[in-house]
PADREN-582346 format. One record per residue (C-alpha): residue number from 1; x, y, z negated; residue in one letter. Coordinates in pm, 1 decimal, always signed. Example, Ala and Ser with C-alpha at 12.3 -4.5 7.8 and 13.67 -1.06 7.14 Angstrom:
2
   i        x        y        z aa
   1  +1230.0   -450.0   -780.0  A
   2  +1367.0   -106.0   -714.0  S
% end
This chain:
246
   i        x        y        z aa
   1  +9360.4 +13104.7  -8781.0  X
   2  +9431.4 +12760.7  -8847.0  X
   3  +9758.5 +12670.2  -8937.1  X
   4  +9813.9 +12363.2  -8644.9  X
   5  +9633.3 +12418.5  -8313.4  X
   6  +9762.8 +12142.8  -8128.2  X
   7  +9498.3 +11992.0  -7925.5  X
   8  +9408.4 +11675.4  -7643.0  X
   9  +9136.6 +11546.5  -7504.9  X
  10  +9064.6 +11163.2  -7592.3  X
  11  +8950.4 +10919.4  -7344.0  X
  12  +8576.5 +10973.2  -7431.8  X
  13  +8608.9 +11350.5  -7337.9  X
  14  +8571.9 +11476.0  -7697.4  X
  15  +8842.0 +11714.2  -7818.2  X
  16  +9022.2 +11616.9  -8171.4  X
  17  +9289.3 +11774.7  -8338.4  X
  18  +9658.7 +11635.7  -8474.4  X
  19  +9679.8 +11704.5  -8785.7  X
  20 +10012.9 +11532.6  -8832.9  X
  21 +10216.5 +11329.4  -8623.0  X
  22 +10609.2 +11243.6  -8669.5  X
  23 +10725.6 +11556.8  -8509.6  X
  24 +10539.6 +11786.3  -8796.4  X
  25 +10762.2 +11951.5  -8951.5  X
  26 +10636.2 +11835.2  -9270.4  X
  27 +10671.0 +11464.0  -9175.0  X
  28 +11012.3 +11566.2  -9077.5  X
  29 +11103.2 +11727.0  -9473.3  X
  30 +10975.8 +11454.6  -9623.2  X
  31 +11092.8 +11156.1  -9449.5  X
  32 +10868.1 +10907.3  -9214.4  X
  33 +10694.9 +10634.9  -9361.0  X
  34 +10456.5 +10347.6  -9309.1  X
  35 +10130.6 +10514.7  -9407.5  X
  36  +9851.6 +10289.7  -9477.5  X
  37  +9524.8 +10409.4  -9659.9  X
  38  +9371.1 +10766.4  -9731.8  X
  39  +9074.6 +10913.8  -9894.4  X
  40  +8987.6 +11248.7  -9783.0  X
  41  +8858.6 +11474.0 -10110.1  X
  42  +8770.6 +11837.3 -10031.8  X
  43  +9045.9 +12035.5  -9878.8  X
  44  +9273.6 +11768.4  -9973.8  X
  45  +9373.0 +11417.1  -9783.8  X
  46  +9556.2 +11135.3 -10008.7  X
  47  +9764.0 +10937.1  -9814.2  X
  48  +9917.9 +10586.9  -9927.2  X
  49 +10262.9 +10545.5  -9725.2  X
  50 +10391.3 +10194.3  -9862.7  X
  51 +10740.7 +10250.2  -9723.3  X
  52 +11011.8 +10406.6  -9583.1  X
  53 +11007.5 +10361.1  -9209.8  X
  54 +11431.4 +10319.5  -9141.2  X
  55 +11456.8  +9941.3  -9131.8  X
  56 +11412.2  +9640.8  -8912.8  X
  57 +11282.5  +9446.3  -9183.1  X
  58 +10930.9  +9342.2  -9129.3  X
  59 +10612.2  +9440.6  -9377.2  X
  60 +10627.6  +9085.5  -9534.7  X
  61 +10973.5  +9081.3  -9598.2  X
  62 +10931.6  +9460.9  -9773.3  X
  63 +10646.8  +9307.8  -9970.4  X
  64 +10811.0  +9000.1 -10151.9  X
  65 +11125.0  +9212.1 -10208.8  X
  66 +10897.3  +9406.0 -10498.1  X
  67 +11119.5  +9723.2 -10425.7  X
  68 +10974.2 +10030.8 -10555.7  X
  69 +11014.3 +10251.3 -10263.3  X
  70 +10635.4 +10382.8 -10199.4  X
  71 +10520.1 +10700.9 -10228.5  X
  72 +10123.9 +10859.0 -10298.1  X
  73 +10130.5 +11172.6 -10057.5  X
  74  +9894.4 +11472.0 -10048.9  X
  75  +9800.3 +11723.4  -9781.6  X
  76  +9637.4 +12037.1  -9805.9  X
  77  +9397.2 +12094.5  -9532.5  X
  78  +9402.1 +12473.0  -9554.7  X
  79  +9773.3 +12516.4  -9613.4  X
  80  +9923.7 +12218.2  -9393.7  X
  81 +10109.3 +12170.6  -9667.1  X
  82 +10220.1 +11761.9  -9735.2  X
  83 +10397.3 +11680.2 -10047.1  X
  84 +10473.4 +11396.0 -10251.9  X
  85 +10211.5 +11334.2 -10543.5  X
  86 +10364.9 +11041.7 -10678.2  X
  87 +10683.0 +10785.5 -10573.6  X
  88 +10838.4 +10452.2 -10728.9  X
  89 +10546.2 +10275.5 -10623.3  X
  90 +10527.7  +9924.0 -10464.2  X
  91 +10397.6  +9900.6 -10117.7  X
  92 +10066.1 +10110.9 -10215.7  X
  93  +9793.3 +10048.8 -10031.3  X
  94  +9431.7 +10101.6 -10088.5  X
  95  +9291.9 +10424.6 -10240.3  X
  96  +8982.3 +10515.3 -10399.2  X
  97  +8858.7 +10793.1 -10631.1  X
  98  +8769.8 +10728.7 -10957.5  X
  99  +8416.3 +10785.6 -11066.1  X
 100  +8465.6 +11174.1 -11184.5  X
 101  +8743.0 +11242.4 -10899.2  X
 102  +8966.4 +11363.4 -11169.3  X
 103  +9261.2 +11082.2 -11026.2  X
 104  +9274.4 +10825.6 -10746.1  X
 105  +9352.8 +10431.2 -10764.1  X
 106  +9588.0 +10332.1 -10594.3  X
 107  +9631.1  +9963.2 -10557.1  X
 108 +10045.1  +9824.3 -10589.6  X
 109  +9999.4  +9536.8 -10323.9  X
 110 +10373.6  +9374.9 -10463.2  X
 111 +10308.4  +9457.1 -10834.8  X
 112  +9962.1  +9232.7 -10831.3  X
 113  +9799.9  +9588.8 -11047.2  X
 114  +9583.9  +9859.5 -10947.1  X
 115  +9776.2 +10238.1 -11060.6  X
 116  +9572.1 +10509.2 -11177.6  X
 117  +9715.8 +10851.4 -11064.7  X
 118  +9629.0 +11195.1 -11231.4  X
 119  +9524.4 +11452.1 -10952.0  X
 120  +9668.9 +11764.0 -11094.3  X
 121  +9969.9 +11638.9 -11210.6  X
 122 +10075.8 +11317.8 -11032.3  X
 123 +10067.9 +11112.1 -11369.1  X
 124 +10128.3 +10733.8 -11334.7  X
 125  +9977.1 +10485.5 -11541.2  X
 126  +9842.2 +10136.6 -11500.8  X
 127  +9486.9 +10038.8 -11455.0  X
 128  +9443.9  +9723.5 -11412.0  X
 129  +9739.9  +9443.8 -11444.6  X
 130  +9486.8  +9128.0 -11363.0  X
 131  +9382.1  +9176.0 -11034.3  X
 132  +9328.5  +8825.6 -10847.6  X
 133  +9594.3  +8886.4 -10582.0  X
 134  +9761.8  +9168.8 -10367.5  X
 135  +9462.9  +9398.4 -10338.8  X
 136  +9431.1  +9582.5  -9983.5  X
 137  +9108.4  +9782.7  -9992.9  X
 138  +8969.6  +9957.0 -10314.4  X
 139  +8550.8 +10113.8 -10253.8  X
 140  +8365.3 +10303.8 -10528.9  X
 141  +8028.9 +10174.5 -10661.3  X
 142  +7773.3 +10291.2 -10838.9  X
 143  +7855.7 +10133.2 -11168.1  X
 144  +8277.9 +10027.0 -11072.5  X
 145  +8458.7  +9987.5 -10807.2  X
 146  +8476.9  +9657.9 -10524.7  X
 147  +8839.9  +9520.0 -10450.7  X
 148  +8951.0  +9339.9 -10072.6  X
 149  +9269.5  +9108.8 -10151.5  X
 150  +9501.3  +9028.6  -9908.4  X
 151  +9674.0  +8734.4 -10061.9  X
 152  +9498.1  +8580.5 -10397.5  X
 153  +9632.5  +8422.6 -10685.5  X
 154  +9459.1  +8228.5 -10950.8  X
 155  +9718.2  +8039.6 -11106.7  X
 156 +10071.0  +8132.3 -11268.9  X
 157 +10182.3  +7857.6 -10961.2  X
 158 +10038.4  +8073.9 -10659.4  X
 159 +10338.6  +8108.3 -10422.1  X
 160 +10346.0  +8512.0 -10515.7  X
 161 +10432.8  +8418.7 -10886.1  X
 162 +10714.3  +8175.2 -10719.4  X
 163 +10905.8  +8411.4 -10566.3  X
 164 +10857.1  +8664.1 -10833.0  X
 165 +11049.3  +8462.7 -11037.6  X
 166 +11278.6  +8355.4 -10805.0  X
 167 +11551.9  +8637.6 -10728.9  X
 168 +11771.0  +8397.9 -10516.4  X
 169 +11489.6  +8227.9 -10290.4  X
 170 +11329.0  +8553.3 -10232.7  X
 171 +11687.3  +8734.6 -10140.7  X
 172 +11693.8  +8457.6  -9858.6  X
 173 +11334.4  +8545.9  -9745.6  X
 174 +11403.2  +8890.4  -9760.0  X
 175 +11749.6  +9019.8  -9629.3  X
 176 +11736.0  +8900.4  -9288.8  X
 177 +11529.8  +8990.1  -8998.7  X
 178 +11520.1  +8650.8  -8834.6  X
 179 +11364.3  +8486.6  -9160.5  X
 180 +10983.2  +8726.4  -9082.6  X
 181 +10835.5  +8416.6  -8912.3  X
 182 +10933.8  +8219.2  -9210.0  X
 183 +10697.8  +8427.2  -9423.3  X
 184 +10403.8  +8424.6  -9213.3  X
 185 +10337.4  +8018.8  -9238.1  X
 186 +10361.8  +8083.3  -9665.4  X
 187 +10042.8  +8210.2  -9657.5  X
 188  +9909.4  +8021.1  -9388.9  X
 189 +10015.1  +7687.5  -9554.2  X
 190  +9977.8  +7776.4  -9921.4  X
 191  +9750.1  +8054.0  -9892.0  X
 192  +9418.2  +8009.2 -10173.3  X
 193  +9155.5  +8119.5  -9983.2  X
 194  +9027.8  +8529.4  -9951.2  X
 195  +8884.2  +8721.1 -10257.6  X
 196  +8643.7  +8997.2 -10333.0  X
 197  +8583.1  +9089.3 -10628.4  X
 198  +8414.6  +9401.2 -10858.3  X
 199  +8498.7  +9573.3 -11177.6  X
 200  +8297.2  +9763.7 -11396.3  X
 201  +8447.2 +10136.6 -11506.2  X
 202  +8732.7 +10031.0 -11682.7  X
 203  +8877.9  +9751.4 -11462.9  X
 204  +8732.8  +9437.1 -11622.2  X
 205  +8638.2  +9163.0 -11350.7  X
 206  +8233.0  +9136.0 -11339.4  X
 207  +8242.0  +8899.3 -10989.3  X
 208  +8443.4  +8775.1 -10716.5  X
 209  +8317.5  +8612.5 -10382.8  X
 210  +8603.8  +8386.3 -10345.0  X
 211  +8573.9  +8149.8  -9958.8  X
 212  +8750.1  +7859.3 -10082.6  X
 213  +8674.3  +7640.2  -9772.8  X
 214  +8850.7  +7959.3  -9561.7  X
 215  +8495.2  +7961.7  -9396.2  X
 216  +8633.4  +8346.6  -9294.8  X
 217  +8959.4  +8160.4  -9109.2  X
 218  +9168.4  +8360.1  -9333.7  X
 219  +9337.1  +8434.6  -9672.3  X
 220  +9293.0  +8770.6  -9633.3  X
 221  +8943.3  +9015.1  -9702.0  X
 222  +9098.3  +9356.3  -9614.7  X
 223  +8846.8  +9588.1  -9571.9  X
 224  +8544.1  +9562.8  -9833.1  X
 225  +8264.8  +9800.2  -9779.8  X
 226  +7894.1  +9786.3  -9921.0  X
 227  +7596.1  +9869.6  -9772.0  X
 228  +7255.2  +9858.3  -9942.1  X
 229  +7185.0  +9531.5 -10047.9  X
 230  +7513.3  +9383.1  -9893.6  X
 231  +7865.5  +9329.8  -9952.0  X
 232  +8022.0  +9337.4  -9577.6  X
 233  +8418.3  +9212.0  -9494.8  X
 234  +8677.1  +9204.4  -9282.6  X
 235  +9028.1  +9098.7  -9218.5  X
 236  +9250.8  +9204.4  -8969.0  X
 237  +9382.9  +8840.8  -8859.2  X
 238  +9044.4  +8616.9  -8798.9  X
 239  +8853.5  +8892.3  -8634.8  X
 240  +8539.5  +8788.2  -8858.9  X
 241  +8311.6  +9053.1  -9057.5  X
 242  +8116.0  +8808.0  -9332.2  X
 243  +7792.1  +9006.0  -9513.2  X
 244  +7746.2  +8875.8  -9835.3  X
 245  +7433.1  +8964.4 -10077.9  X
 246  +7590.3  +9141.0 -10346.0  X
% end
């Protein structure tokens, strides 16, 4: 018998299953969250939840306050059991097994670095520190691994390095609700222009599609996904897919 049988029907007739929802009691033990990317691996789904869902700050404002308040979670589908795999991360995002699914990468959207974490015993350790921006979307190739970045960064001058090193300009942008609009012209205004790029096995940049004009009406390639001959993405603001020859 399976261990949640809590069923609808869907607006196209076809019957699906809740797995979780914020009523599970195992959402309920462990806290809600903001849960962004997962990669489903056997019995097992890996879930990315970038933060803790108890505040009226907005996503942006969460981001460029680099607080280490994310968490990797796991959940067994044969038990229903959801735990935390690994925490202290900041804002994870995208996920993607590593070639040999012995641990996933998890991409650190605030910490600019892609986190690789151990499977079977939750092990943290870094990656890759030189990604070219906030990466959103991490997808597994043949020979490495294809990166979507959200926000890119080429120079030590990019507006992300900025606030890094400003503690008192980014406590202003942060620790007020009413200051979220202010944050959504940065990268509008200063944003460099969205960024693919792939790495071979160990993390070492190979190529990047960078649109420099903003041909994509963006600053932002979220979703990177290849196809046969093709490199296709997205972004959730533009509502453009580009297909690129890889």
């Amino acid at each position: 018998k399976q261990w949640y049988q809590r069923r609808v029907r869907g607006f196209t007739g076809r019957e699906f299953e809740w797995l979780l929802d914020p009523s599970s009691p195992q959402v309920r033990d462990i806290g809600p969250g903001f849960w962004n990317d997962l990669v489903v691996h056997g019995d097992m789904i890996y879930i990315s939840d970038s933060f803790p869902r108890n505040s009226t700050h907005s996503m942006l404002q969460r981001f460029y306050s680099f607080r280490s308040e994310g968490r990797l979670l796991s959940f067994n589908l044969v038990s229903g059991r959801l735990s935390i795999l690994a925490d202290g991360l900041r804002i994870p995002n995208g996920l993607e097994l590593e070639h040999g699914n012995q641990g996933l990468l998890v991409a650190e959207g605030s910490a600019f670095r892609v986190v690789r974490v151990d499977l079977s015993t939750g092990a943290v350790r870094v990656w890759s520190d030189r990604t070219l921006g906030a990466v959103d979307n991490i997808r597994r190739f043949h020979d490495g691994y294809w990166f979507g970045v959200s926000a890119s960064r080429f120079t030590s001058s990019s507006y992300h390095d900025v606030l890094a090193r400003s503690p008192t300009l980014r406590y202003l942008l942060t620790s007020h609700p009413l200051t979220a609009p202010i944050l959504k012209l940065i990268p509008r205004f200063l944003g460099q222009g969205a960024v693919a790029y792939r790495t071979d096995l160990t993390g070492k940049i190979v190529r990047a599609v960078f649109d420099k004009n903003k041909i994509s009406g963006t600053v932002t390639f979220s979703e990177v996904c290849v196809v046969g001959d093709f490199l296709f993405v997205g972004n959730p603001f533009s509502n453009k897919i580009l297909r690129i020859p890889k």
